[in-house]
N, C-alpha and C positions, 0 to 999 in steps of 0.2 A: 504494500500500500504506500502511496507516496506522499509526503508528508509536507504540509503547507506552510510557510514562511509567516511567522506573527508580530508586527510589530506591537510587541507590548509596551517600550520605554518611551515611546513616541512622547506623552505625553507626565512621563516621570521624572521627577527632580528629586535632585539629591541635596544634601544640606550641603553649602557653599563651600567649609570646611571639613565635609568628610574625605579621609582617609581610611584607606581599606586595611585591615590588618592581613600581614604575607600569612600567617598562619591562618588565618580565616579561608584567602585564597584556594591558599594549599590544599585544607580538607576538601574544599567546594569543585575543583579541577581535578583532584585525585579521586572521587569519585565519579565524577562524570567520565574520567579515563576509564576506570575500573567497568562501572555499571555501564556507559553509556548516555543518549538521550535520558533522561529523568523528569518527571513533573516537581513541580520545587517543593510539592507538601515530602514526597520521598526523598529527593535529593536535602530536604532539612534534617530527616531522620538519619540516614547514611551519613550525611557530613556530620551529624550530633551539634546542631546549629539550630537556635529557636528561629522559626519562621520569619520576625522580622528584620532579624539580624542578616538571614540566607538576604533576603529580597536586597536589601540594599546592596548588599554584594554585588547581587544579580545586576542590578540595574549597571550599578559600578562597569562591570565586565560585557555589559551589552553596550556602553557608550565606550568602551574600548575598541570595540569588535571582536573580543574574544571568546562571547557565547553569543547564541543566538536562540531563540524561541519559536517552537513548531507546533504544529496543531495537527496530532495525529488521533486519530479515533476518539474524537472530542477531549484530547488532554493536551494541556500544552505543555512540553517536551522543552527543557532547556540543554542545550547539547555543543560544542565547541565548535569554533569556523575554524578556516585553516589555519589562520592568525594566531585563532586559541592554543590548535595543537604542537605549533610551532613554538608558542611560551610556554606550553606546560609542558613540553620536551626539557627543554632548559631550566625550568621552573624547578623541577621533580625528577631531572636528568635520566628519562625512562625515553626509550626511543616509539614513538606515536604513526 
């Protein structure tokens, strides 16, 4: 099944002064390595990150271009561009 392109951060702001913490990162791209595509309520659980700490992450890493958001069998799916797996190569020094 082929999975549709979502802009979710279209319209999402971050606080002016947030910084992302690398450990934070870290969990959040080590599992999307691991598992794959994830909807973010699992990808919160897997990374062991409460929900709206994951999100702002999330946001963070989509106005990077290093995740992106898809809508596959009505879940939307946060999963790495090539951007992404290009950093979390380096990131996590695991070959992607």
């Amino acid at each position: 099944m082929r999975s549709k392109h979502v802009d979710i951060i279209k319209d999402k702001k971050l606080e002016s002064d947030f910084e992302p913490s690398m450990k934070t990162l870290s969990r959040i791209l080590k599992s999307i390595t691991d598992k794959g595509p994830e909807p973010k309520t699992i990808l919160s659980v897997n990374a062991n990150l409460n929900y709206s700490r994951l999100a702002k992450h999330i946001v963070w890493l989509e106005k990077k271009g290093l995740v992106e958001s898809t809508l596959e069998k009505s879940q939307i799916k946060v999963g790495l561009t090539k951007k992404g797996r290009e950093f979390t190569s380096t990131l996590l020094d695991v070959d992607l």
